[in-house]
Structures are given as C-alpha cells and as structure tokens.
C-alpha positions as CSV (number, residue, x, y, z in Angstrom):
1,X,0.0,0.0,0.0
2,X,1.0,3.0,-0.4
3,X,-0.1,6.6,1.1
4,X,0.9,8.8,-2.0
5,X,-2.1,10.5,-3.9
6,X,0.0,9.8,-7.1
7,X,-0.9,6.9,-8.9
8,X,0.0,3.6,-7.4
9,X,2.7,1.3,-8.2
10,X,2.2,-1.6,-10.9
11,X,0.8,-4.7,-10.2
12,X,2.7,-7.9,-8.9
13,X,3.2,-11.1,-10.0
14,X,0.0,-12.1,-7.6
15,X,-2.5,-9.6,-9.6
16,X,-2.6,-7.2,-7.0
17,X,-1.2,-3.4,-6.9
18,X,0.0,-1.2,-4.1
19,X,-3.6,1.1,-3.0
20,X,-3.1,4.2,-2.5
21,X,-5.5,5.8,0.3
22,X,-5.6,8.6,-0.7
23,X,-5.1,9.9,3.1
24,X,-6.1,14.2,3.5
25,X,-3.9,16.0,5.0
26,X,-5.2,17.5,8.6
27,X,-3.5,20.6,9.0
28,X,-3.0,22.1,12.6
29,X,-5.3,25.8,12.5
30,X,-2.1,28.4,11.3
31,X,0.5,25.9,11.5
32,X,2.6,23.5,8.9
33,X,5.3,21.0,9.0
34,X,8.6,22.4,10.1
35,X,11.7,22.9,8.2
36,X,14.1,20.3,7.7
37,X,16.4,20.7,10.2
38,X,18.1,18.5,13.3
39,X,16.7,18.8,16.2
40,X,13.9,21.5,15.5
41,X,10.9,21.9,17.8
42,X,7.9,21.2,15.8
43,X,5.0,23.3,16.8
44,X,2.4,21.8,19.0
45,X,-0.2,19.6,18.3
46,X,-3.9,20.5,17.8
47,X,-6.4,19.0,20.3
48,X,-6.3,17.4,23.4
49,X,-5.8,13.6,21.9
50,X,-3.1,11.9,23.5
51,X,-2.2,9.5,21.2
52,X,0.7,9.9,18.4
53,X,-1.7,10.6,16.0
54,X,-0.4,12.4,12.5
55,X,-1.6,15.1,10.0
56,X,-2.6,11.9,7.8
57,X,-4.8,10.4,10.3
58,X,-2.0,7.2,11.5
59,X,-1.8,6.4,15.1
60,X,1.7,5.7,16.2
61,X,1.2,2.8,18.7
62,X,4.8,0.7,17.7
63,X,7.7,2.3,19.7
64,X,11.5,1.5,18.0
65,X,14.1,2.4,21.0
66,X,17.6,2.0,19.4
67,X,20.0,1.3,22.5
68,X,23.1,2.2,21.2
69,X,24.5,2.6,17.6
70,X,27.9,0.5,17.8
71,X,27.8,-2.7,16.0
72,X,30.2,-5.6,15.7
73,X,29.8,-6.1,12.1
74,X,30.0,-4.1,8.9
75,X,27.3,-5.2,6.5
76,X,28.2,-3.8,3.0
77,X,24.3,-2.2,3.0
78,X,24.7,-0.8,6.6
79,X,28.1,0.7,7.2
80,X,31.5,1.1,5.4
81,X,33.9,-1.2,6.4
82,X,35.8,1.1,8.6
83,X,32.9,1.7,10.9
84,X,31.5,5.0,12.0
85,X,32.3,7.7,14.7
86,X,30.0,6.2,17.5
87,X,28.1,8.3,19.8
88,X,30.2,9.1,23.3
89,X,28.5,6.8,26.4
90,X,27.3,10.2,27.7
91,X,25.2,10.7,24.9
92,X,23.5,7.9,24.9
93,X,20.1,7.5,26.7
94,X,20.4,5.8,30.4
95,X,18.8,3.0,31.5
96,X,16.3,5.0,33.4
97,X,15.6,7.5,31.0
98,X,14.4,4.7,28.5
99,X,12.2,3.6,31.1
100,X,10.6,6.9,31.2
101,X,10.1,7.1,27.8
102,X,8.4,3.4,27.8
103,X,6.9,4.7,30.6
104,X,5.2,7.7,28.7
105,X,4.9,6.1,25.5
106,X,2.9,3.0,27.3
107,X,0.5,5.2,30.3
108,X,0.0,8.1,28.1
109,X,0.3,7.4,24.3
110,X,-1.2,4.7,24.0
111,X,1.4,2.6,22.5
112,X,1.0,-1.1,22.8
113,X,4.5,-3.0,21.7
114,X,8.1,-2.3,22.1
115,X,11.1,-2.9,20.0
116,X,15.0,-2.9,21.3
117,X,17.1,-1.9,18.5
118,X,20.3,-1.2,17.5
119,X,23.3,-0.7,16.5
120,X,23.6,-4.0,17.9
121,X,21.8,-4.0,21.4
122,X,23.7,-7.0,22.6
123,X,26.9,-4.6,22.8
124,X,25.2,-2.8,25.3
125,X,26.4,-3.4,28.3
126,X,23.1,-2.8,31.1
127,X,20.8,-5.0,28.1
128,X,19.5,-7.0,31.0
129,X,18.6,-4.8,33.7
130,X,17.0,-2.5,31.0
131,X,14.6,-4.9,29.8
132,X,14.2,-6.2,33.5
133,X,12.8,-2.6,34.5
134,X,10.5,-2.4,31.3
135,X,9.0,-5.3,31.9
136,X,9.3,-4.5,35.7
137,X,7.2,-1.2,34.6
138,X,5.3,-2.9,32.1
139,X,4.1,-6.7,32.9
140,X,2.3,-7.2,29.8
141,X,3.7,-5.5,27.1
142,X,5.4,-7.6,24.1
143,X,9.2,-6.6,24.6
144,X,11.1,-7.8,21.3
145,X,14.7,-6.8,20.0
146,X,16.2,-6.9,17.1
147,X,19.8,-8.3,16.9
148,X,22.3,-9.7,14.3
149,X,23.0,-12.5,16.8
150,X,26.9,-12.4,17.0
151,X,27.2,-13.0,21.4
152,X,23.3,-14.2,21.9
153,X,24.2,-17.5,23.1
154,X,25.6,-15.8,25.9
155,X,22.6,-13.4,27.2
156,X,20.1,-15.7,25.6
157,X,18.7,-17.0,29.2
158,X,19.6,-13.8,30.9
159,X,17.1,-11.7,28.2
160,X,14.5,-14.5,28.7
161,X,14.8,-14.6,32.0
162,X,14.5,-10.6,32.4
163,X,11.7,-10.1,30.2
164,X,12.1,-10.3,26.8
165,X,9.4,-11.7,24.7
166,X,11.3,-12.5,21.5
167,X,13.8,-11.8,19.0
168,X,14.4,-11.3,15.6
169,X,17.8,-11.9,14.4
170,X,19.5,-10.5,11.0
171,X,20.8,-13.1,8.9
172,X,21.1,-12.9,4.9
173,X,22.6,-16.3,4.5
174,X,23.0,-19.7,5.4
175,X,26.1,-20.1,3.8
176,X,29.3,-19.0,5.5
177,X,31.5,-17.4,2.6
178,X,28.4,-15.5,1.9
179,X,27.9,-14.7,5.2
180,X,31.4,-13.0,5.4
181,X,31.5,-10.9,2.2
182,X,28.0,-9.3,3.2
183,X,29.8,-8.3,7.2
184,X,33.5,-8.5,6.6
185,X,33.4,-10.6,9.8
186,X,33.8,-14.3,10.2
187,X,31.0,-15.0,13.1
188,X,28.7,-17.1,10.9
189,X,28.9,-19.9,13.8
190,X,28.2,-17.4,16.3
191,X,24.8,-16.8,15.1
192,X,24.0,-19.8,14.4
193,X,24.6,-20.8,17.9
194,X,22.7,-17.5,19.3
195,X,19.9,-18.2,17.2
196,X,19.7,-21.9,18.7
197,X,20.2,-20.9,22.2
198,X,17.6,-18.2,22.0
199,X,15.2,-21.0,20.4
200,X,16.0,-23.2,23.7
201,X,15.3,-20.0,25.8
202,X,11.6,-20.1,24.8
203,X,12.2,-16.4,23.1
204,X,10.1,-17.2,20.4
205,X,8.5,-16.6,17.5
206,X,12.4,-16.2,16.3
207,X,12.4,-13.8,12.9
208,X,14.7,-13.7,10.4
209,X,15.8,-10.8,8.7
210,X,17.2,-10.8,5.4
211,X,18.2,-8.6,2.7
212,X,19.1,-9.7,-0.7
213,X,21.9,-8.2,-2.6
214,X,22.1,-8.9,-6.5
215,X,25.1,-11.2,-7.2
216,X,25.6,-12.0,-3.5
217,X,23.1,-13.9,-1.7
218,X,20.0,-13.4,-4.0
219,X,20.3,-16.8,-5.6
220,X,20.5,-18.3,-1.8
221,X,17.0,-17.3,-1.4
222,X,15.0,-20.3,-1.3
223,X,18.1,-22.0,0.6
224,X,17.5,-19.3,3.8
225,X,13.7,-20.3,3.1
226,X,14.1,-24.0,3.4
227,X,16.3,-23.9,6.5
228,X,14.0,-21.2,8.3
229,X,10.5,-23.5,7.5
230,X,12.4,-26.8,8.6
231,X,13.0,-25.1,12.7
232,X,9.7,-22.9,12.8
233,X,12.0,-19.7,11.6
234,X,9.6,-16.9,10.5
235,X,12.2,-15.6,7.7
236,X,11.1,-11.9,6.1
237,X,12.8,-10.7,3.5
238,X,14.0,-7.0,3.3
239,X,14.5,-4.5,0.4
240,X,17.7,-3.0,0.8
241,X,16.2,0.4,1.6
242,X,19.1,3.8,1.0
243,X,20.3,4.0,4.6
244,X,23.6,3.0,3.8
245,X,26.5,4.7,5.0
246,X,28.2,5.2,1.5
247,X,25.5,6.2,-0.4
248,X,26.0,3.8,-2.7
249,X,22.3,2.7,-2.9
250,X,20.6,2.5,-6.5
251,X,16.8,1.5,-6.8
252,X,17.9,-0.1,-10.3
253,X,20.9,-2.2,-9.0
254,X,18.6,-3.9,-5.5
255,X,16.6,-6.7,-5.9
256,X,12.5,-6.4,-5.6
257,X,9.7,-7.8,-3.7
258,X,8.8,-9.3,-7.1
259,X,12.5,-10.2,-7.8
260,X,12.1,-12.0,-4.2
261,X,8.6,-13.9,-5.2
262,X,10.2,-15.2,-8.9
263,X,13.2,-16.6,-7.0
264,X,11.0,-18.2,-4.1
265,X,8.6,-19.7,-6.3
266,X,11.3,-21.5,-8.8
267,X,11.1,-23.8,-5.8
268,X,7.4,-23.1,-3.6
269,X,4.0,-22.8,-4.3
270,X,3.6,-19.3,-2.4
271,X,-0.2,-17.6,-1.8
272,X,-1.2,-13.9,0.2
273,X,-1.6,-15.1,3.4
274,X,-5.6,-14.8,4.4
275,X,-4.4,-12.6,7.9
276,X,-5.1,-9.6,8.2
277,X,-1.7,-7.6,8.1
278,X,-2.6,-4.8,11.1
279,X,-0.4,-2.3,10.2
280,X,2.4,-5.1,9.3
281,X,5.2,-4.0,7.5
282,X,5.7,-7.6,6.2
283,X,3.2,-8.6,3.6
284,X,3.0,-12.2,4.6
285,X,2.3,-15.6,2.2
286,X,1.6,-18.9,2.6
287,X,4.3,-21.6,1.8
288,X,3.9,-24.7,0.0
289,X,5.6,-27.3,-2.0
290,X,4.9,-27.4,-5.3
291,X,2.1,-29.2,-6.5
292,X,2.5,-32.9,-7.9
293,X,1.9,-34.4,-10.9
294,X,-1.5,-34.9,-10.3
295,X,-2.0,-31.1,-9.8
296,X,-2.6,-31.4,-6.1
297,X,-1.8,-28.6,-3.5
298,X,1.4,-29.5,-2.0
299,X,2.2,-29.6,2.2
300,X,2.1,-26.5,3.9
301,X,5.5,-25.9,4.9
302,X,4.8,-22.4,6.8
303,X,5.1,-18.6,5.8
304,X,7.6,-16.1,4.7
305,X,7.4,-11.9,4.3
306,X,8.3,-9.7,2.5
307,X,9.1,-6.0,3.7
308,X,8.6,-4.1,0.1
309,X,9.5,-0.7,1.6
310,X,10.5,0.6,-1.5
311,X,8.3,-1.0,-4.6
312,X,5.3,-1.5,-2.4
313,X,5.5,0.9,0.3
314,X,3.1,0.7,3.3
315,X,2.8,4.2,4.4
316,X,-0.4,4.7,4.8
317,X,-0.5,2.1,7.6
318,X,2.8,3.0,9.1
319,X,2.2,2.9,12.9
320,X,5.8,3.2,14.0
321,X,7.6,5.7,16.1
322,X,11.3,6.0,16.5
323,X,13.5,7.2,19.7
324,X,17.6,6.8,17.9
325,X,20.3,6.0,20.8
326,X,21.1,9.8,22.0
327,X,17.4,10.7,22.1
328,X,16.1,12.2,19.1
329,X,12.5,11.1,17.6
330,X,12.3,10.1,13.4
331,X,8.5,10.3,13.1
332,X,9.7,8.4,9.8
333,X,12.8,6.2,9.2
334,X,13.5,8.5,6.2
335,X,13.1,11.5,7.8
336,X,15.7,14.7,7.9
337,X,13.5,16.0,11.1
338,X,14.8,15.2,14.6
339,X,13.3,16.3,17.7
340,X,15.3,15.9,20.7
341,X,14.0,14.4,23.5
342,X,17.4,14.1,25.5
343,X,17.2,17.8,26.6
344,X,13.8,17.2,28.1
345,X,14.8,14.5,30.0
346,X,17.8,16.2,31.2
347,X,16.3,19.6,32.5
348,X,13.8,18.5,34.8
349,X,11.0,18.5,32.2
350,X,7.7,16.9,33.3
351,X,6.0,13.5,31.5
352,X,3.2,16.3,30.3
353,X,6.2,18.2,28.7
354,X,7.8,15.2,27.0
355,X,4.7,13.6,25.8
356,X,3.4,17.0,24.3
357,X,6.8,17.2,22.4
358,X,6.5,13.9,20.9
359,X,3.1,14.3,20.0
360,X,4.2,17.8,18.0
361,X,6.9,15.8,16.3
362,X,4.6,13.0,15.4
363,X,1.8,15.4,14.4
364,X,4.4,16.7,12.2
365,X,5.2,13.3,10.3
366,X,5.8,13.3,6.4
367,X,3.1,11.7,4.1
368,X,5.7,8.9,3.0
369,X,9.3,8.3,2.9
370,X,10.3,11.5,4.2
371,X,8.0,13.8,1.7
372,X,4.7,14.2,1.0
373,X,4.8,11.3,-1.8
374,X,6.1,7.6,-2.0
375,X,9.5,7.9,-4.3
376,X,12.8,6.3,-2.6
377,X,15.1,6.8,-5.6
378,X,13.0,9.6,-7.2
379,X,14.9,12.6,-8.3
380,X,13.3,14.8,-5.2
381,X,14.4,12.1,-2.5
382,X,16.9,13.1,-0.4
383,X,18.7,10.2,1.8
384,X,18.8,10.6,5.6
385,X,22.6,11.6,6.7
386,X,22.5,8.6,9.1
387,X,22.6,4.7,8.2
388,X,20.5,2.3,9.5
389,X,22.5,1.6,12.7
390,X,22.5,5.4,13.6
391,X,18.9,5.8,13.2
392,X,17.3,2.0,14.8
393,X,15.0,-0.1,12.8
C-alpha cells in the first residue's frame, strides 16, 4: 500500500497493486510541518488527543528504542567497512531514562508494543537490567529486540529470564562465505549458535531478517527459506532500503519484492496469506511445496514476508515511532526531522512536557518516505545523513 495521492505502483506477479489511500492531509489551525532541520521543535499539536496521531490520520502505537548505535559487524548495505564515529557513552540514553520514555509512550500514548534496537543491542552493556525494568514497569507489554545474533548465546537465558518476549535476528545467509563478504566478519557460527540458544530460551516466534543483494546472496534465497521453514524460523525478506552509509544505494541495481517472489517460487507454491496484516510491514504468504503431478496442492510448509518498503511501500499504515540512541524522535525512518527528547529528560521537564513534544513531532510526520509522496530513488528524495545503525530499525 501506499499513502501517496499519485498513482500507485504496478501490479505484482499475484494480480494485486499497491492502494493508494488517498489519506487528507489535517492541518493544525495556522501551523505547517517544520523545516528540515536537526533537532527542531515542531509546533504543538492541535487538540487534546493523547495518542501519536499524525496530520494523515495514523496512530503511532509501535515504539522503535535504538540502544546504542555500535555494531560488531559491517554489512556492505549498513556501514563502510571502517565503521562510523559512534556516539560518546554520555550521549547515549540511560537506562532510566528509556524507562521513562516506555513509561510515557505506554501510560499516556497509547502505545502497545516495544522494539529494542540497534546498532547491535547485545553490545550494550546494562541489556539486562534495562529490559528487566521495562517489563518491571510494564508486565504485559510484548518486549522484542532486534539483533544480528553475534554474542546471543551468551545473554540468551539472561534476556528471557528478564523479560524479553522475543527476537528477531538479521541473517542474509545460510552459507558462510556469503555470510562474510556481506559483514567482513567471520561469526557465521556465532549466530547460528545465538539463534539456537535463543530458540531453547523459549524467546520465540524467532524472525529472520534478510536482505538480498544482487550477485551475492539473492540466488540463496529459497536455501535461507528451506532452513527457516524446517526449525519454525519466521524468515522476512527485506528490500535493501538507501540507509547505507556510502550512499551507494541505487533502486535499479537492488533486488525487488517481485525479484524476491520469482526466485522463491522456482522452488514453492507461495499464496497472500488470508491474515489480516494490522499495520504489518511484512506482507506475509503462505508456503507450500509445489504441487504434484496430479496437480494437487502441496504440504504447507509455513510462511515467509516480505518488507517491500521501497516498490510496495506501506505508508499509509505506518504505525511506527522511532527514539535513535542519543534521544532524538524520526516520526519516519527516512526522515531529515529530529526532535530531541534528551534535553527534556535532562532539565527537569515533566511527562506532560515530553509527551506534548513527541506528539508535535509525530503530528508533524511526512506523508511517506520523508516527503509528502512515496518515491525512494526519485529525483526529489533526499537520503537521511544517518545509516540504518545510527537511526534503529
């Protein structure tokens, strides 16, 4: 789906085309989206609604907290292979002061789930005790973090045991040479055993996350497939989206949610999954072998997404809200508007005063990808200054 009024994008492979809602905008009474800038102060919200509600009618009840922006591996589509000036410790959001935010996003916003990010949150040294007081705070909220898996055999138990309702783990590849050339690191067998002991630690449904790269995993599609379905994996694949550190991103050169369903279906049998999708961003489908010789539905094997952020873009449903490491709101992953939060925290601001803030910046979200149309790769798209470990997914 998408939430641009311009016509929508061609139809797939399965008949269908991306929708286009045609969402109005709401405009505040004398008041408009601010300025590109870092760390602006959008102006306030209209009415007394305490959600994160938006100028496009979306209600922000998904809250993305990115714990820190260091990450032990250099995915070609994430990071140069150098690695980037990370954040000093004293910028980075304390322990208590994500529990505040939970605290206000949860009691007065409304929201309803909560995703650890990263960076790679496993690097982070008070994990534990930060998702024991979340869920200390919160007894029933769904805690989940997303993780490459390199050192989760060693905190597995520990994040179970404090909390954490599941995982998703990055991994573009079963195959270890693969698995190198995408991170320039050689922990292949460290994820595979994080991955296992994290299946053992009940932190389950495990996710896989995987992006496909012409010429360097995309022909291993089907393989990740067949060895998520065979251990109850629920493996989504990613477009690689431009939130790469070098810039090097080109919407002719990555490989396509149809790309994706051509290459899965030289081996399954793959149908739109009847669920409803709820604000998803995976669109999900049913797997099964492929039919016999006597044209009979094969075995259901189990499901697989696909995140279509650029070809099929789901805007108009977005229902996420995103706090980076050092405290600074994206109302939309490919937003240039920051609002700082930190400063708040750290001047005796009260919960009213925070959650009014976030609700300005949220009010203040862009139609889709960072403009007012769908378009990543368009001529007027500009790419965000940080790369997908600065910002959190």
């Amino acid at each position: 789906m998408t939430c641009s009024t311009t016509p929508s994008t061609p139809a797939s492979g399965d008949g269908r085309s991306a929708v286009s809602l045609g969402l109005p905008a709401v405009p505040a009474p004398g008041t408009s989206a601010p300025e590109a800038t870092t760390g602006a102060i959008p102006p306030p919200a209209p009415g007394d609604d305490p959600r994160l509600v938006d100028r496009f009618g979306r209600v922000a009840t998904d809250l993305r907290i990115s714990l820190i922006d260091k990450c032990n591996l250099r995915c070609t589509y994430c990071m140069p292979a150098d690695g980037l000036a990370w954040l000093p410790a004293e910028r980075l959001l304390t322990g208590g002061e994500i529990r505040r935010l939970v605290r206000i996003a949860v009691d007065t916003h409304g929201v309803r789930e909560l995703r650890l990010t990263g960076g790679e949150p496993l690097v982070r040294k008070d994990l534990v005790e930060i998702i024991a007081g979340v869920r200390a705070d919160h007894p029933d909220l769904p805690i989940s973090m997303t993780t490459n898996g390199v050192g989760l055999a060693a905190k597995a138990s520990a994040l179970a045991a404090a909390g954490l309702s599941r995982i998703n783990v990055s991994l573009d590849t079963i195959h270890a040479e693969s698995f190198a050339k995408l991170t320039r690191r050689n922990f292949f067998h460290k994820v595979l055993e994080g991955i296992e002991a994290a299946d053992e630690a009940g932190l389950r449904p495990i996710k896989i996350n995987a992006v496909l790269l012409r010429g360097v995993n995309d022909t291993e599609a089907a393989d990740l497939l067949a060895w998520s379905l065979q251990r109850g994996f629920e493996l989504r694949f990613i477009e690689q989206m431009p939130l790469d550190a070098d810039h090097g991103w080109t919407r002719t050169n990555m490989v396509t949610a149809e790309d994706t369903r051509t290459l899965l279906r030289a081996h399954y049998d793959l149908a739109v999954s009847p669920d409803a999708r709820d604000g998803a961003p995976a669109e999900r489908y049913v797997v099964r072998a492929l039919a016999g010789a006597d044209g009979a539905p094969g075995e259901v094997l189990g499901t697989v997404g696909i995140i279509a952020s650029v070809t099929e873009p789901f805007c108009a449903d977005c229902r996420r809200t995103r706090i980076t490491a050092e405290g600074r709101i994206m109302s939309c992953l490919f937003s240039r508007e920051e609002t700082d939060l930190t400063a708040l925290l750290r001047s005796g601001a009260s919960d009213a005063q925070i959650a009014d803030r976030w609700r300005a910046a949220m009010w203040a979200k862009p139609r889709a990808h960072g403009m007012d149309h769908t378009g990543l790769g368009e001529k007027d798209f500009v790419q965000p200054d940080r790369s997908m470990s600065a910002i959190g997914g």
